[in-house]
NUFIBA-397440 format. One record per residue (C-alpha): x, y, z; residue in one letter. Coordinates in steps of 0.001 Angstrom, whole numbers, plus 524288, in hexadecimal, padded with zeros to 5 digits. Example, Ala and Ser with C-alpha at 12.3 -4.5 7.8 and 13.67 -1.06 7.14 Angstrom:
2
8300C7EE6C81E78A;835667FBDC81BE4S;
END
This chain:
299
1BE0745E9CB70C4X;1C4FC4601DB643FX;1BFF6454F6B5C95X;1B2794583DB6332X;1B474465ADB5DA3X;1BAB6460D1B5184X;1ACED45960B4D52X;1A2E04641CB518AX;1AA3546BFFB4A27X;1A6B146321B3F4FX;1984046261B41FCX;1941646D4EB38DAX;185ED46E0DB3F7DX;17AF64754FB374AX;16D14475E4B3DE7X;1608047A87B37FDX;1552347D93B4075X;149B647A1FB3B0AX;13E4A4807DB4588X;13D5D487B0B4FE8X;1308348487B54B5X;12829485ACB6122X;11EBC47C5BB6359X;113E947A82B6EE6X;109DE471D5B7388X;10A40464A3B6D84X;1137446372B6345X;11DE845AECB5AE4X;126EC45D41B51B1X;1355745794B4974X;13D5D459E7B3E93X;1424244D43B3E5FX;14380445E4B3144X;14D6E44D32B2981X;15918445CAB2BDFX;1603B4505EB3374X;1651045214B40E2X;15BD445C60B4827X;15D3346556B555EX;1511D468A0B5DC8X;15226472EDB6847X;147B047627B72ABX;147A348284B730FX;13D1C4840EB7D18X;1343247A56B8457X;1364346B2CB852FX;1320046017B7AA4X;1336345256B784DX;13BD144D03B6DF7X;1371D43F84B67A0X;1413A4371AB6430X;1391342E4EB5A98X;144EC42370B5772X;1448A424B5B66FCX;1366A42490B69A2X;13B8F42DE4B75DAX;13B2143BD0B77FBX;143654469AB7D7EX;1404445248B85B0X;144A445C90B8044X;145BD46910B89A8X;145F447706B8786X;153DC47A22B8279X;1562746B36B7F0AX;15B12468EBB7175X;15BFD4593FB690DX;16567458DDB5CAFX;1625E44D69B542BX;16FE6446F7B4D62X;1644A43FE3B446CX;1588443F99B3D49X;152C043A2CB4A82X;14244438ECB49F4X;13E1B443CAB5569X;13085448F0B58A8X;130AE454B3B61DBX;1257545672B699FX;1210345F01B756AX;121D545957B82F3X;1147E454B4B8374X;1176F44959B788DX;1204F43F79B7DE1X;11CF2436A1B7313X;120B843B9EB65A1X;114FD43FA8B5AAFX;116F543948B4CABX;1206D44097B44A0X;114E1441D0B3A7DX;10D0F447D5B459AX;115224544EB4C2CX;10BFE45DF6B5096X;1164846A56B4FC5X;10D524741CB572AX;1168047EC7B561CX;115BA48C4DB5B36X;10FDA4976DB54F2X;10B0C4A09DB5E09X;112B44AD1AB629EX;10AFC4AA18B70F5X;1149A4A921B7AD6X;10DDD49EA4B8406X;10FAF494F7B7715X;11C6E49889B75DDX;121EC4965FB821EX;11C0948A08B837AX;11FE648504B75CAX;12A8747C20B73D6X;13595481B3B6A85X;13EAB47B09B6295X;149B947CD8B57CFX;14B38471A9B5096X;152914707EB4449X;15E6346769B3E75X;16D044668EB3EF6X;177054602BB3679X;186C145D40B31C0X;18C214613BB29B9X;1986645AE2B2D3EX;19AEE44E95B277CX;1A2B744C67B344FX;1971944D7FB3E03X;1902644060B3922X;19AD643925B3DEEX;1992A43CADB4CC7X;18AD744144B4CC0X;1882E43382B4B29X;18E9F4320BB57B0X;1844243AA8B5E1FX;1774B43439B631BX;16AF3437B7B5BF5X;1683E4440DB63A8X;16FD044CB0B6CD2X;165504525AB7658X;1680746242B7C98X;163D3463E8B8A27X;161A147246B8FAAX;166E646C71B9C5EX;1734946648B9856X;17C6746F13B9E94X;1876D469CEB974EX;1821046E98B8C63X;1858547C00B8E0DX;1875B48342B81D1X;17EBA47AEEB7A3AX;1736E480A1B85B5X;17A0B48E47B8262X;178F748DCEB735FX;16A7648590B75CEX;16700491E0B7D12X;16AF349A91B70DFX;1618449198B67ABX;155B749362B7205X;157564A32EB7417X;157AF4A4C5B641FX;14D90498C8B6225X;1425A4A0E2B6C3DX;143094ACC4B608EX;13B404A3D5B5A7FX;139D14AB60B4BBBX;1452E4B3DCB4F48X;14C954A6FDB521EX;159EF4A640B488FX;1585149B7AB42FFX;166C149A95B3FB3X;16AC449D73B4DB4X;16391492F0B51E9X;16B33489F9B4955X;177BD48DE3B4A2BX;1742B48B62B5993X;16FC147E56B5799X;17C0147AA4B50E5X;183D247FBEB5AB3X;17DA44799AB66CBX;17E2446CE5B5F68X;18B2446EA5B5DBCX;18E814708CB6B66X;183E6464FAB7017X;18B3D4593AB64FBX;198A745FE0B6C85X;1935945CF6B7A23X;18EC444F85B75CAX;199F744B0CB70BDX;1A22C45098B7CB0X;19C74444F1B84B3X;1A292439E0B8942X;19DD443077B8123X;1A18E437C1B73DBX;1AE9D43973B7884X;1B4A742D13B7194X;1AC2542FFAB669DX;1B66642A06B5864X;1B67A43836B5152X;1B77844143B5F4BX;1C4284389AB5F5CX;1C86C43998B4F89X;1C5FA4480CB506CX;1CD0D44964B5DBDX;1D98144165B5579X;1E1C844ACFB4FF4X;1E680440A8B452AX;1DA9943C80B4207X;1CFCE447EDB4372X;1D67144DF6B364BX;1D46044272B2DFDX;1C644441B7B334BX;1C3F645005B2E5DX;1C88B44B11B21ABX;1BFC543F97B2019X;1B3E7444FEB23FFX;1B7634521BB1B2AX;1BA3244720B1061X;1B57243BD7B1181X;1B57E43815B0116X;1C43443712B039BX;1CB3542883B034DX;1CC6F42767B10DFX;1D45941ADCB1135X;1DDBF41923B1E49X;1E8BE41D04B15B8X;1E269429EEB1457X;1DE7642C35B2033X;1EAAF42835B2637X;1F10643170B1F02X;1EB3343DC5B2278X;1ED9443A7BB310CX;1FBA843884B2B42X;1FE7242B05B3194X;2004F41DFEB2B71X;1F2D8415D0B2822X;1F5C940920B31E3X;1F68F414A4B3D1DX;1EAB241C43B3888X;1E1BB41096B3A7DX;1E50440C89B460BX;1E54141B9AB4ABAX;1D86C41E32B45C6X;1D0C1411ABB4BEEX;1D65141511B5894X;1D3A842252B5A27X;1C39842063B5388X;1C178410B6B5595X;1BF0840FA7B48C0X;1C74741154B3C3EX;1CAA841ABAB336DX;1C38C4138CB29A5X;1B9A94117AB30C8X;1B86F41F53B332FX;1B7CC42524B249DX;1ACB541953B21EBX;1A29741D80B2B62X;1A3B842C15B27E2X;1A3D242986B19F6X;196A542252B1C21X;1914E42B23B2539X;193A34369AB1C67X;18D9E42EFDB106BX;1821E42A6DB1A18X;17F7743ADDB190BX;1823143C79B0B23X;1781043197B071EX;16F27437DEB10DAX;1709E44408B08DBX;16B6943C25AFC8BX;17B4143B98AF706X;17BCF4325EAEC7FX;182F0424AEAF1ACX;18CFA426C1AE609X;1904D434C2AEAB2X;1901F42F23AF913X;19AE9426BAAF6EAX;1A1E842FECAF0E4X;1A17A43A27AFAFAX;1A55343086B05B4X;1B00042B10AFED4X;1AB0F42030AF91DX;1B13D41D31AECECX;1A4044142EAE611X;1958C4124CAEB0CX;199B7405ACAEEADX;1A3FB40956AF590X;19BB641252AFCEFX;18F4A407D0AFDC5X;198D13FD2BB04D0X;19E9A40803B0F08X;1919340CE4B12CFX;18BB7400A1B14A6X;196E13FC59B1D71X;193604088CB264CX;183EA4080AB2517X;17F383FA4DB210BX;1790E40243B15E1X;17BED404C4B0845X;17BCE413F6B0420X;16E0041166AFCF0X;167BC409D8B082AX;16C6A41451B10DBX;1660A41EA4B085DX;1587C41845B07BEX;1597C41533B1653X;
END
C-alpha cells in the first residue's frame, strides 16, 4: 500500500473536458487523433464504442466510463450501429432542443483528455493495457461509483454544469480506478511496486527520475544507498529482475521518446537525459527502440 501510494502520489493527473454533449437518433462522434490519452463518461443512456485497431465494439451503459492510456483510433456510435461509420463521415446529431421527450432519450456524454505530468507515471502506465473500462455495476468499485455519481448530478445542469468540477472529478475517479487496477493480483509483482516498496532503493529512484541528466554510473548510485558497488548490483537485480543499469537506460529513453514527441531538438534531447554527445544518445536509443532519434521522429 505504500509503494502503491507512493506512485499515485506521483501521477500528477490534469484532465480537460472537451464537450458535454447530448446526442439522439443516429449519431457518431471522436476526438481521437491528438496524441493524448482521453476519458469518456456516459452520463445517460447506452452507446457503442468502436475500437477501430480492434474492429470490435463495446457497450457502453448508462454510468459506464473508458479511459484511453493512448492515442487509440475510437468511433462512438449509438446502439443502433454495431459497425463503425468512417472517421471522415460522423454524423454528430447533437441536441438542441429544450423539449424534454429529446432529452431524455438522448445519449449524454463528457468526453475530454487527461495527461502526466509526472515524468514518473510513463514508466508504469506502460504497464497498464490500452484501456481500463468503468462499469456502473462493479460493486468493488465503490467510491469510484460514488465520485462517478458526483460527475453525472453536476453533468445533467447541462449549461449550469462546472466545468471545472467536472474535471477535478474526473481526475479523481481516475485516480482511485489506476489504484484499484493495480491492487490486483496480477500487478502485485509488478518491478517498481517492489523498488518503491524497498526502503533502500525507493530514495534513489526519486532521485533519478527527479534527475535523470545526472552520471548515474553504479558507483553513484551505490553510493546514495550508502553500500559498496559489488553489493548494490546484485541488490538491485534481485529485488527488480533487472539492473540498475538497466533501469536508468529505459527511463532515460522513455523520457526522451516524450521530449522528441514534443518537437525537442535531438541535441537538447541528449542533453536533458544525460547524454553527454548526439552520438552518445543515437547508439542508446537505438539499443532500446531499433530506431535512431530522427527515424523515430518521422515515424
Amino acid at each position: 500500500m505504500k509503494c502503491q501510494q507512493t506512485l499515485i502520489d506521483r501521477l500528477e493527473i490534469e484532465t480537460s473536458l472537451q464537450h458535454l454533449s447530448r446526442y439522439h437518433q443516429q449519431w457518431s462522434t471522436s476526438i481521437q487523433g491528438q496524441g493524448q490519452a482521453s476519458f469518456h463518461l456516459v452520463i445517460q443512456q447506452d452507446c457503442h464504442f468502436h475500437l477501430l485497431e480492434e474492429h470490435n465494439f463495446i457497450h457502453l451503459y448508462q454510468g459506464d466510463a473508458i479511459f484511453l492510456l493512448k492515442d487509440i483510433p475510437f468511433i462512438i456510435t449509438d446502439t443502433t450501429q454495431r459497425v463503425a461509420p468512417s472517421l471522415n463521415h460522423l454524423k454528430r446529431n447533437l441536441v438542441n432542443s429544450d423539449d424534454s421527450n429529446i432529452l431524455s432519450c438522448s445519449t449524454h456524454l463528457a468526453c475530454g483528455y487527461f495527461r502526466f505530468r509526472s515524468k514518473l507515471s510513463e514508466l508504469f502506465i506502460a504497464a497498464l493495457p490500452p484501456y481500463l473500462v468503468l462499469r456502473q455495476n462493479d460493486q468493488t468499485l465503490t467510491e469510484c461509483l460514488n465520485i462517478f455519481g458526483l460527475i453525472r448530478h453536476e453533468a445533467k445542469l447541462d449549461h449550469e454544469a462546472s466545468i471545472s468540477l467536472i474535471e477535478r472529478l474526473t481526475s479523481i475517479l481516475f485516480y482511485y480506478l489506476i489504484r484499484h487496477t493495480f491492487s490486483q493480483e496480477n500487478y502485485k509483482n509488478f518491478p517498481l511496486w517492489t523498488l518503491f516498496n524497498d526502503s533502500m532503493l525507493s530514495p534513489l529512484i526519486l532521485k533519478i527520475v527527479a534527475k535523470p541528466e545526472e552520471d548515474w554510473t553504479l558507483q553513484s548510485m551505490a553510493a546514495v544507498c550508502g553500500i559498496s558497488r559489488a553489493n548494490f548490483a546484485k541488490y538491485f537485480s534481485n529485488i527488480a529482475g533487472f539492473s540498475a543499469t538497466q533501469f536508468v537506460l529505459y527511463y532515460r529513453i522513455q523520457l526522451a521518446q516524450q521530449f522528441l514527441t514534443q518537437g525537442v531538438s535531438i541535441a537538447d534531447c541528449a542533453e536533458k537525459v544525460g547524454y553527454q554527445s548526439v552520438a552518445a544518445f543515437t547508439r542508446a536509443f537505438q539499443r532500446v527502440t531499433q530506431k535512431n532519434p530522427s527515424q523515430f521522429i518521422k515515424s
